[in-house]
Each structure stands twice: as C-alpha cells, then as structure tokens.
C-alpha positions in Angstrom: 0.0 0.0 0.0 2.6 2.8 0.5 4.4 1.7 -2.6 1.3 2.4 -4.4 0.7 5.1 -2.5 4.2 6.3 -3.7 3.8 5.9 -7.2 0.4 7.7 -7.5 1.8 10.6 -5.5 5.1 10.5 -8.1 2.6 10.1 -11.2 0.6 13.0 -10.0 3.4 15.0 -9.4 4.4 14.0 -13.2 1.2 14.8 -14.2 1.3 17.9 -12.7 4.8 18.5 -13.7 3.9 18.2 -17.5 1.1 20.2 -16.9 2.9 23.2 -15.8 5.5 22.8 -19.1 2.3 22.7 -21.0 1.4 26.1 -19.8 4.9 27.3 -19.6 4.8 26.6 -23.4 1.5 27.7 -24.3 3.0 31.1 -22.4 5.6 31.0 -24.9 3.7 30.3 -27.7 1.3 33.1 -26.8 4.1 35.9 -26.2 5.9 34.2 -29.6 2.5 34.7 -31.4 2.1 38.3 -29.9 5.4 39.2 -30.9 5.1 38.0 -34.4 1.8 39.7 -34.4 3.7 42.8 -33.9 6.0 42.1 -36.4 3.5 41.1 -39.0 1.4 44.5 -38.2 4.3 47.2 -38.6 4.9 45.1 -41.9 1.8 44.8 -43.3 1.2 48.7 -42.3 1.5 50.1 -45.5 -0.5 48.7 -47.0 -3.7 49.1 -44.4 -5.8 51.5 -45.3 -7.2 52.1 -41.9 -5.2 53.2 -39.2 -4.4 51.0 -36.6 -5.8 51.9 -32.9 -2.8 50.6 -30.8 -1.5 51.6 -26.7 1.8 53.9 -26.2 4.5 51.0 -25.8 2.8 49.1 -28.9 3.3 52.0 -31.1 6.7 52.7 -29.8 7.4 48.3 -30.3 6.2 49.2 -33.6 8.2 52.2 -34.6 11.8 49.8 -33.2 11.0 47.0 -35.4 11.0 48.8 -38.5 14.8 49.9 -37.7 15.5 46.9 -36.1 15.3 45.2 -39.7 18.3 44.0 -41.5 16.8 45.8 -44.9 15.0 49.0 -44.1 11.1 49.4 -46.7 11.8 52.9 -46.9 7.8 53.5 -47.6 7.3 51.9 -44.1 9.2 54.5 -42.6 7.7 57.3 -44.2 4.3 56.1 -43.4 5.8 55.7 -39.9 7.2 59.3 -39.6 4.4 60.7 -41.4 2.0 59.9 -38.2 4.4 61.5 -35.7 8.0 59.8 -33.7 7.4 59.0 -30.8 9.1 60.9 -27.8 11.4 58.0 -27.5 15.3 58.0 -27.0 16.8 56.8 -30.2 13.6 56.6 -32.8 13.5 60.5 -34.2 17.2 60.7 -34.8 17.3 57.4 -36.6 14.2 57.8 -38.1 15.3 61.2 -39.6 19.0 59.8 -40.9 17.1 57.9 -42.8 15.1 60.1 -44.1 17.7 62.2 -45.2 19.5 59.6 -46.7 22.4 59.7 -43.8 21.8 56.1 -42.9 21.6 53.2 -46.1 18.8 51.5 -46.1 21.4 48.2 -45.4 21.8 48.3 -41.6 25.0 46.3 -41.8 26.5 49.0 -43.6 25.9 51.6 -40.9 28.4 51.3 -38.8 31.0 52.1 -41.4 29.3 54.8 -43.2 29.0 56.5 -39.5 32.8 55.4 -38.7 33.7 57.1 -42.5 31.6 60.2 -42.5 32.4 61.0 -39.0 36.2 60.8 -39.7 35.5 63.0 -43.0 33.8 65.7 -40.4 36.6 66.1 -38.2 39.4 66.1 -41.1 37.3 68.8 -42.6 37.2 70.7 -39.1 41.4 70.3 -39.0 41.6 71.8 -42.8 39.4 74.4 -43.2 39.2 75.9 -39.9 42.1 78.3 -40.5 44.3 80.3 -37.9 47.8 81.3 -38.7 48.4 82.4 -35.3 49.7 78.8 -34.3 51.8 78.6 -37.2 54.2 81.3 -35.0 53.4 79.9 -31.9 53.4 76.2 -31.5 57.3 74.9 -32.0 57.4 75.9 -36.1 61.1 76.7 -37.4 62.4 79.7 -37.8 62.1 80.0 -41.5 58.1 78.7 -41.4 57.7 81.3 -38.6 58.9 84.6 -40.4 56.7 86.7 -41.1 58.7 88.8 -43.2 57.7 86.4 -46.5 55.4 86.4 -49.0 52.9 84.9 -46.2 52.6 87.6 -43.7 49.1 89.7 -42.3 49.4 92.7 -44.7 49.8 90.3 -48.0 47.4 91.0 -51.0 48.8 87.3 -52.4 45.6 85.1 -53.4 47.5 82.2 -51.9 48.2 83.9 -48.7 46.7 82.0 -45.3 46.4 85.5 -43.3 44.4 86.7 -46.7 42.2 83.6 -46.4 41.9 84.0 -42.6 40.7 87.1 -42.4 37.8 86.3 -45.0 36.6 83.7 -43.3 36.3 85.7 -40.3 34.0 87.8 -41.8 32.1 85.2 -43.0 32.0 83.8 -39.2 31.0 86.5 -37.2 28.5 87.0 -39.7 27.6 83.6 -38.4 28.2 84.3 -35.3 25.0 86.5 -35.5 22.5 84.6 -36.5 23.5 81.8 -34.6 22.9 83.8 -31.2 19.3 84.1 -32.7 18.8 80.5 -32.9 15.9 79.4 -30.2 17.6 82.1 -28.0 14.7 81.0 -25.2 15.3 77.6 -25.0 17.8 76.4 -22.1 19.6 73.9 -23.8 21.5 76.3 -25.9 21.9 79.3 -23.5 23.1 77.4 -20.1 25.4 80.2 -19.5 25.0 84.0 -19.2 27.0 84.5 -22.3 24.2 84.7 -24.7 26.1 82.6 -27.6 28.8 80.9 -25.6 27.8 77.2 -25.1 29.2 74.2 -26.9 26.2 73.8 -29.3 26.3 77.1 -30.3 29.9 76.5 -31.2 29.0 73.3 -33.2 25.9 75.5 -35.0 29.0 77.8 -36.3 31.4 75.0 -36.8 28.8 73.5 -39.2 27.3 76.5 -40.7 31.4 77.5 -41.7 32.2 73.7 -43.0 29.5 73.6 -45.3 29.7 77.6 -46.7 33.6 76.4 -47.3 32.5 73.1 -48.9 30.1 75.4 -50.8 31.4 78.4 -51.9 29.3 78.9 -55.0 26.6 79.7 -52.5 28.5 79.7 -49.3 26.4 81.1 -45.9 22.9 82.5 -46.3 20.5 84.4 -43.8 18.3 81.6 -42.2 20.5 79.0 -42.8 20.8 78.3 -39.0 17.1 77.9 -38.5 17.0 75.0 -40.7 20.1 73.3 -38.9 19.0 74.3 -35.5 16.3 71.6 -35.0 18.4 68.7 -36.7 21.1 69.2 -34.5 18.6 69.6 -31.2 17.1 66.3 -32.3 20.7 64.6 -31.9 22.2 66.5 -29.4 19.4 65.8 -26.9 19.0 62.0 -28.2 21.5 59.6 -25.6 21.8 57.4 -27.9 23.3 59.6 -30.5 24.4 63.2 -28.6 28.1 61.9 -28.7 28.6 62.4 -32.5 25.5 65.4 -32.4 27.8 67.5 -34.6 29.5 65.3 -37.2 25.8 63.4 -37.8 23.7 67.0 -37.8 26.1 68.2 -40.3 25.3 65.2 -43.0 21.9 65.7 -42.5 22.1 69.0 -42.9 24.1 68.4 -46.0 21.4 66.6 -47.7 18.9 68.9 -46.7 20.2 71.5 -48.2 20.7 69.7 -51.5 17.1 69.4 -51.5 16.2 72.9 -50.7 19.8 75.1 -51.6 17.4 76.7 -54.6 15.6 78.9 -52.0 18.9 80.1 -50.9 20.2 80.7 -53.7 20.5 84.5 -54.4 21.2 84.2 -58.9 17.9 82.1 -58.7 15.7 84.8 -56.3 13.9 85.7 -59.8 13.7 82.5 -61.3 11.5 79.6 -61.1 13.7 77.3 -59.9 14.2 79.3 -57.0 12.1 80.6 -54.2 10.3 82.8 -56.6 8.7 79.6 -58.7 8.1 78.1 -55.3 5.5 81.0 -53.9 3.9 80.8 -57.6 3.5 76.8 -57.1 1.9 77.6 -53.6 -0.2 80.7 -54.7 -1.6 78.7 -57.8 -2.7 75.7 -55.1 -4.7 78.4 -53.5 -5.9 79.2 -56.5 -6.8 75.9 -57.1 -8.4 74.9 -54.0 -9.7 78.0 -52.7 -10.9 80.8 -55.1 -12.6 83.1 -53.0 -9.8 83.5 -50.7 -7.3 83.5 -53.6 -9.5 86.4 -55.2 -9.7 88.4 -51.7 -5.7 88.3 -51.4 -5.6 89.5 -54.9 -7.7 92.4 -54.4 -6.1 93.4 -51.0 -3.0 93.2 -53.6 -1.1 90.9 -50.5 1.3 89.6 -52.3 2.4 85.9 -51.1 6.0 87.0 -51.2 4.7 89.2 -48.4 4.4 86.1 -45.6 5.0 82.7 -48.2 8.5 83.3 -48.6 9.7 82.5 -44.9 7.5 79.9 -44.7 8.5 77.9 -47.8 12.8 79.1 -47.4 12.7 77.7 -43.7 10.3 75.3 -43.6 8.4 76.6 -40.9 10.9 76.6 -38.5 10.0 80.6 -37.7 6.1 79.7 -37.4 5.7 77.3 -34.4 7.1 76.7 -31.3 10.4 73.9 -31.7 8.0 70.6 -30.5 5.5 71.3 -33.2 8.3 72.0 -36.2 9.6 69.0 -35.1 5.9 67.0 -35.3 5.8 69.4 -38.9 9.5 68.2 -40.1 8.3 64.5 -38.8 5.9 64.6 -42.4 7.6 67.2 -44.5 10.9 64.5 -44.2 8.4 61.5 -45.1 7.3 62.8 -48.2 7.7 61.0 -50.8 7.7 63.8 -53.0 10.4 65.9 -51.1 9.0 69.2 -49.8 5.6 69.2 -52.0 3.7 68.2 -48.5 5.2 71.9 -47.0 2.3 73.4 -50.1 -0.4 71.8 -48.6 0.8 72.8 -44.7 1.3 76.2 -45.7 -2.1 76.3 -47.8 -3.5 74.4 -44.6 -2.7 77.0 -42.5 -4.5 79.9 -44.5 -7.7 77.5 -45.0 -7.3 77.7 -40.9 -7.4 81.4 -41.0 -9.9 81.8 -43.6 -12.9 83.2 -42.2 -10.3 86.0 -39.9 -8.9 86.8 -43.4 -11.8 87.2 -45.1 -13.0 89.5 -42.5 -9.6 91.5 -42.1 -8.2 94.7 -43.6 -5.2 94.6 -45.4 -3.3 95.7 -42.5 -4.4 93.2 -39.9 -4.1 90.8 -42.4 -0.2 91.1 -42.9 0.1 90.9 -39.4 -2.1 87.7 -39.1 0.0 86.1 -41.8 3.2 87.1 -40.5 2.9 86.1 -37.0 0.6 83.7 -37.2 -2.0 82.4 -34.6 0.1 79.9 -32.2 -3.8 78.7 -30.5 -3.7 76.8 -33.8 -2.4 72.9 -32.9 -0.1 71.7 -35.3 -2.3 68.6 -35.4 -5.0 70.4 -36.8 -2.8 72.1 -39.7 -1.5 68.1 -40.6 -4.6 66.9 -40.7 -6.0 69.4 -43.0 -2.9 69.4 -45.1 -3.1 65.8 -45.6 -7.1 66.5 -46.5 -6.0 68.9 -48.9 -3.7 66.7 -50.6 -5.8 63.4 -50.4 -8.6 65.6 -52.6 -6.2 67.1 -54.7 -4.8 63.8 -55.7 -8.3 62.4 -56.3 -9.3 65.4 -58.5 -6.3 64.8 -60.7 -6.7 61.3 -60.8 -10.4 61.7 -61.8 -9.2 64.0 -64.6 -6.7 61.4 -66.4 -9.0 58.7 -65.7 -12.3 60.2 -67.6 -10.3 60.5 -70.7 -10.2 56.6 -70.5 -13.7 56.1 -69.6 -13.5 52.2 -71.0 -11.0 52.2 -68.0 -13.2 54.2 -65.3 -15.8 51.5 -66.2 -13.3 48.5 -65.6 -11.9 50.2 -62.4 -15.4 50.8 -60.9 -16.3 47.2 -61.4 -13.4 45.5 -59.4 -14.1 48.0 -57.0 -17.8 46.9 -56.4 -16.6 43.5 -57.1 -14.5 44.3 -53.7 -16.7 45.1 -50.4 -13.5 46.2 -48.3 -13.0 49.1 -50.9 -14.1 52.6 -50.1 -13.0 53.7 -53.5 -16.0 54.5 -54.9 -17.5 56.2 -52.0 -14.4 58.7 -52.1 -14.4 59.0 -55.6 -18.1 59.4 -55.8 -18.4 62.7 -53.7 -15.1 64.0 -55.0 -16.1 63.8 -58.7 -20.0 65.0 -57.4 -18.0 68.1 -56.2 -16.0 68.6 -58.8 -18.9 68.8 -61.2 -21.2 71.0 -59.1 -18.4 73.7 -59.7 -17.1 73.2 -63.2 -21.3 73.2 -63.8 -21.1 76.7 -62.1 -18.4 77.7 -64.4 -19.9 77.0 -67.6 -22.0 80.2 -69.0 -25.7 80.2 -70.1 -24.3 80.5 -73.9 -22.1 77.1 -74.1 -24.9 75.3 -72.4 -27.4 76.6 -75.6 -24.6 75.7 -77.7 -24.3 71.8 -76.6 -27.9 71.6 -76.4 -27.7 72.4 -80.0 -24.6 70.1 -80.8 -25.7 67.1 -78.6 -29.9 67.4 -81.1 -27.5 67.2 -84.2 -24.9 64.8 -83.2 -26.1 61.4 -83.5 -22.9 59.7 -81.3 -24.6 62.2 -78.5 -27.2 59.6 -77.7 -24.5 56.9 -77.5 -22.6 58.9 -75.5 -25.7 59.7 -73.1 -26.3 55.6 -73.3 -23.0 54.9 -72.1 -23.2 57.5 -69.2 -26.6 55.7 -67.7 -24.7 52.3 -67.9 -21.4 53.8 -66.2 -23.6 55.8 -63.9 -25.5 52.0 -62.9 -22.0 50.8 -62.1 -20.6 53.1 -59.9 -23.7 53.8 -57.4 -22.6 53.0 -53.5 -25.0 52.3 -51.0 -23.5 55.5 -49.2 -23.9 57.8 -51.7 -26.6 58.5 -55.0 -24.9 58.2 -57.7 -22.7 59.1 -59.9 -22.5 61.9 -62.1 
C-alpha cells in the first residue's frame, strides 16, 4: 500500500509536472504569437488602409521594429514618420538619418558609413578651420615662422593663409549673428549667461562655416541656421546619438540642403527654380483649391511674397514653437515627393485662418500672416494638409481617368466586385463636387450651344447611353450616384 501510495503521489506529481510545461509553453507560444503579431502589423502597415488603434508601448514596439530590420522598406518609414515619432530615445534621430539619406537602407553597412563620415567631419574641421596664429606659436622653425615672407598679415597674395583668414572671419561673425538668434529662449543652448557661448552654439557655427567652405558657389545665407538648429537639437538631446550630435547633424544638414539650396540661392531669387517659382507653385494651389480667398488676397494686392516666402525658405521653423516644427518636419521629411507636402501645410494654415482673413483689412491681415496664430495645434494644420492633398490627388486622378472612360468603367467594377473598398465612395463625392463647380463655371451661352450640338450629333445619344450604364456601375449604398 505505501508503494502504491508512492507511485500515485510520483505520477501526480508528473502529471502535474507536465502540466505546468504545458502552460509554460503555451505562455511561450502566446508571447511568440504576440510578438510575431507585432511584427506582421508594422509590416503589413503600409498597405492598411485604416489606421491602426494601438497603446503607447505598442506603437513605440512598432516604430523599433522597423529599424530593427536587417533591410530598411523605406515606404514603411515614411508612413511611420508621417503619423508623428514618438518621444522615445533613439527613434527621431534614426528615423530622420534615414530620411535624409544619412543612414543606407542596409543596416550592416551603418556602422561604417558613420565610422567614415564622421572621420570626414573632423578632417574637414582640421583643414578648413584656418588660424595662422599657431603657425608662429606652436614649436614651427624659424624660416616657417617669419613673417617677413610672402605669407605675412598685410599680403594682397591670393594664396596667402592670413588673406584667407581674415575672410573667413568675416564670414564667421557673420555667423556668429544669426546663430545667437537660434531658439535664443530655450535652455539647452543658453546654459550660461554669455548669450552665444555654449558648446552647441559653437557646433551651430562649426557646421554652418564647414558647409559655406565646402560650398562656396553659394557659401552662408541668412536663415540657414534655423534649418540646422532643430536637426542638431534632435541629436544632441538623443542619448543614444548626442556623442557624435555635430559630425551626424552636419550630414543631414548636407542633404537637406541639396534638397532645398534653390531657396537660398540668391542668382535664382527671380527664377523659377528658386524661391520665386516656389511661392507661384503655392499661390496657384490656393488658387486651385480656394478661389474666394485666392481672389480676396488679390484684391487686397497681399502679395504671397509678403508672408509665403519665410515659410516655404525655412520650412516653418519661424512659425511654431520647436516641438510642433519637429511633429511638422516629422511629415515634410516623409514625403515622398520631397517638400511638395510643405504646399499643402502652408495652404493648410490659411484655410485655418480663412474666415479671420476674409474679414480682415489689409493691415491686420499682414500681421495675421506674419505672426501667425500659435492657438492653432499643429495637429489640426496636418490633418487638413493631408485633406488637402488626399482631394487634390483624387481630382487629378479623376481628370486622367475620364479621358479613358473604357478604363473608369473596368476600375469601378473590381471596385464593387470588392466590399472592403471605399474607392468608390471617395471618388463618388469627390467627382459630385468637382462637377457642381465646373457646372457653375460653364456660361448660359455654351450650355445653348451643346444643347444644340448634342440634337445634331447622332454619337450624342450613344454617348448619353453609355453614361446611364457607367452611372448604374458606380452607385454605393453610401452615396446616390454618380455623375
């Protein structure tokens, strides 16, 4: 009996034993499956045309696995950046090296490229950062150190380091300058008393001079500092990256600039490849979208050079306190497109300010526009930017497409053919829309006329058939029908 008793008691204990593996690996399985349910998500995000309602640390999980990948999809981490960082040690400065093309998109490959380009920096630094005065002073020769050559302070010689020297000094303290007036409120670059004298303002001038030397066809600019000023606050206040804040902010501001140098570039003020063609490209999308209040700046003769031009030159860095131009440079740095999202936030934020501007003089509204309202949330302006682009996209795609309307037919039916598609809702009220205002457009006289065409023109009737049958095809139980 107490053998028996024994083994029962040991076969219960396996029993039990096996049970709890059983559940430790069910846990397992369960955390496994969660994990690769996170993977699978961030993904399979681009390509969801919903977005996805998640907690804080999933979001943040999600924004990590998409760097954490040994090939970075690009498109995934626009579409990531486009709905704002997180607040998260090490996500917006990697997130924006990316963006700018700092980091490849091979992850291997980015510990070299840092290792190289930081090496590059600080070689640059050594070069071009010129001061004769240790040439006489730190153990030279006697012939290097005489200053009665050809090389001497009072030399007119091309060649000469002292003529060099004291050019770039003007160049710097006209650096100097502006870079005192970069976010001169914020702590982090005025811990002394010295207005100007901390080491990041030393690293703003250090990379401001480096790139006007590697540049000299367009060397420093006015306003250049507001655009490096955020890029090298992201990575100076990041842990993870403040060690190497100057060499990295200086590569990124590099490639920013490539993108944007036009607006800087005096020879092309006048041109339309400069900032000139720019404010024309915004002030037609008003025009576009928004002819009333296109028409009410025209006849208050506000011209948007007037308050468009330091918008669209420093990306809105002037406009909003630094957290929302970072939120702003979060999208503007995820478009695809490069820069054509800033259109929309800058259209945005008039549409925001419409029904002030349309009840404004001209005097209080050049003050509105060039201090604009800071109740405004930046979340608000994104939202309606991304509105504005969504419909302005549709419109144009509706255009092309009703040239082809063989293919508008054969679109419409794989749409219908497919329930989770809200195509043909969106498309339905967008083209509705569109056609309530070219209808307005069209005068009393060209209506008589194609009356008078359509009663003569046999293929009219056709034409009128095959307009019932497309109409039949594109109706959505959300909307009437299509026009």
């Amino acid at each position: 009996d107490i053998m028996s008793n024994i083994s029962v008691e040991e076969e219960s204990n396996s029993v039990n034993q096996d049970n709890n593996n059983n559940n430790n690996n069910d846990n397992d399985n369960i955390e496994s499956e969660e994990n690769k349910h996170i993977h699978v998500e961030v993904l399979n995000i681009s390509e969801s045309p919903q977005p996805i309602r998640q907690t804080i640390n999933e979001r943040v999980e999600m924004f990590k696995v998409a760097v954490a990948q040994d090939k970075i999809e690009i498109k995934l981490i626009q579409k990531l950046a486009a709905s704002g960082i997180p607040e998260k040690p090490g996500l917006r400065a990697t997130y924006w090296k990316i963006l700018l093309n700092y980091l490849p998109l091979q992850r291997k490959y980015w510990d070299d490229e840092l290792k190289k380009s930081r090496k590059i920096y600080q070689e640059w630094v050594q070069e071009l950062i010129l001061d004769p005065h240790q040439k006489y002073t730190e153990g030279q020769n006697h012939e290097e150190s005489d200053v009665s050559g050809c090389d001497h302070p009072l030399s007119l010689d091309s060649t000469s380091v002292w003529g060099t020297y004291f050019k770039d000094n003007d160049m710097q303290n006209e650096i100097d300058k502006d870079v005192k007036r970069t976010f001169p409120h914020l702590h982090f670059f005025n811990k002394d008393i010295d207005v100007g004298s901390t080491t990041h303002f030393e690293a703003l001038r250090r990379i401001l001079f480096i790139y006007a030397k590697l540049n000299p066809g367009i060397r420093y600019v006015q306003g250049m500092n507001e655009i490096v000023g955020p890029v090298y606050y992201v990575l100076a206040t990041d842990p993870e990256h403040s060690k190497h804040a100057e060499s990295d902010a200086f590569f990124c501001f590099q490639n920013l600039m490539s993108e944007i140098m036009n607006r800087f570039c005096k020879s092309l003020d006048h041109d339309d490849l400069g900032v000139t063609g720019t404010m024309k490209e915004l002030n037609n999308l008003l025009k576009q979208k928004d002819l009333e209040l296109w028409q009410y700046l025209e006849d208050q003769a506000i011209n948007p050079q007037f308050y468009s031009f330091r918008w669209l030159t420093l990306l809105l860095s002037q406009e909003f306190d630094l957290p929302e131009v970072l939120r702003l440079w979060d999208a503007l740095f995820s478009d695809p497109n490069r820069f054509e999202f800033l259109h929309y936030c800058c259209l945005a934020m008039l549409e925001n300010v419409r029904i002030k501007i349309l009840d404004n003089d001209y005097a209080n509204n050049i003050k509105l526009l060039q201090n604009y309202p800071q109740e405004i949330e930046m979340q608000t302006i994104l939202k309606t930017a991304f509105k504005l682009r969504d419909d302005y996209d549709n419109f144009v795609f509706q255009r092309k497409v009703v040239e082809d309307p063989i293919q508008l037919l054969d679109d419409d039916i794989d749409n219908i053919n497919n329930p989770e598609s809200n195509n043909v809702t969106n498309i339905s009220s967008n083209v509705n829309s569109i056609n309530d205002q070219n209808n307005n457009n069209i005068s009393e006289k060209n209506n008589k006329q194609n009356n008078n065409s359509n009663t003569n023109n046999p293929s009219s009737s056709l034409k009128n058939s095959f307009d019932g049958v497309l109409n039949f095809f594109t109706r959505s139980p959300t909307t009437s029908r299509r026009t």
